[in-house]
N, C-alpha and C positions, 0 to 999 in steps of 0.2 A: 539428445532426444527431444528435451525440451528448455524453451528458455523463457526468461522472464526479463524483458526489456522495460526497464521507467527511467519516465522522464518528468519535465516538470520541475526540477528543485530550483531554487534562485537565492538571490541575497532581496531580502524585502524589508519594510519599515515593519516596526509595531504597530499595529491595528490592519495591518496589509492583507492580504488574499494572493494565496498557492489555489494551483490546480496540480495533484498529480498523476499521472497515467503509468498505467504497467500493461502492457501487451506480455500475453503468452503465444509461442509458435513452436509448432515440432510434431510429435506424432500422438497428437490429443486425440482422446474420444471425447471424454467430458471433463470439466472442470468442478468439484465440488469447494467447499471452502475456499476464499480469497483472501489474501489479507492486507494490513500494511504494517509494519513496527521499525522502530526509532532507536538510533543507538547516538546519543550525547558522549561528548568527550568524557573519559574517566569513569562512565556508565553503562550497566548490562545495558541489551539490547531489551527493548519493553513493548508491548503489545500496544498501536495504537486503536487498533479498531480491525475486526473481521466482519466479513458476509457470507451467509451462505449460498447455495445454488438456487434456495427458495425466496433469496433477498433477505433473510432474517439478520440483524444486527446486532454488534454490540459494540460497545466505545469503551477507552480508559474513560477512569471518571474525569480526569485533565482534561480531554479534550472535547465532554459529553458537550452538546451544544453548539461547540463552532465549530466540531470536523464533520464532514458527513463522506462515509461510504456507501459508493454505485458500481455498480459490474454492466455488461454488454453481453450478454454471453454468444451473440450472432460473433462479435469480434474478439471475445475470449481476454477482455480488458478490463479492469478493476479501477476505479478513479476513486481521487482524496479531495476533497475540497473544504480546504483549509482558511478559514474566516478569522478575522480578530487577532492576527496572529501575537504572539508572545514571545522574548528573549529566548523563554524558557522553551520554544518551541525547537531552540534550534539541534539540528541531529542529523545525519544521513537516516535517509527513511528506505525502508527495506521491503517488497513486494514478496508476499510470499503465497503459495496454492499448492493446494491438496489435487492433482492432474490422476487421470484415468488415460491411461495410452491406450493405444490401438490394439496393444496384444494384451489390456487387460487386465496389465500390471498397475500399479497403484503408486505413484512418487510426488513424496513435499520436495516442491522445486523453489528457490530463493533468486532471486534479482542482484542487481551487482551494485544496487544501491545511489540513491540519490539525493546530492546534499542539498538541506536547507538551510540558511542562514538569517534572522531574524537580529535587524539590529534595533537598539531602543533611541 
């Protein structure tokens, strides 16, 4: 019904710059809540940062500063833009949304994930 496409991950230096992107497609009405979270080898999976439908934010405190979270909502896309990057950054990063379908049902849909790699 719905999916969640990201891209974006790469292998980058320390102090580098990611961009990442998550497309939503399927049978949306609206999109509320956005997000992105991070799962490290040997590590729960961790909230990097959501936004809402009114653009309101919030970050880990890890990454308050050099991540910023942005949405599209004309294209139903959620972007990461990852500054200063860190060793410690590295994780498959995971797209997730709170979607409002067509018939008005209500589903958290997750992405199939995208790795980053940060070497020092």
């Amino acid at each position: 019904q719905v999916q969640l496409v990201e891209s974006g991950g790469d292998l980058v230096q320390a102090g580098g710059s990611l961009r990442l992107s998550c497309a939503a497609s399927g049978t949306i009405f609206s999109i509320n809540d956005m997000g992105w979270y991070r799962q490290a080898p040997g590590k729960e999976r961790e909230l990097v940062a959501r936004i809402s439908s009114s653009t309101s934010t919030n970050y880990a405190g890890s990454v308050k500063g050099r991540f910023a979270i942005s949405r599209d909502n004309a294209k139903n896309t959620v972007y990461l833009q990852m500054n200063s990057l860190k060793p410690e950054d590295t994780a498959v990063y995971y797209c997730n949304a709170e979607v409002r379908l067509t018939t008005g049902r209500y589903l958290e849909v997750w992405g199939q994930g995208t790795r980053v790699t940060v070497s020092s």
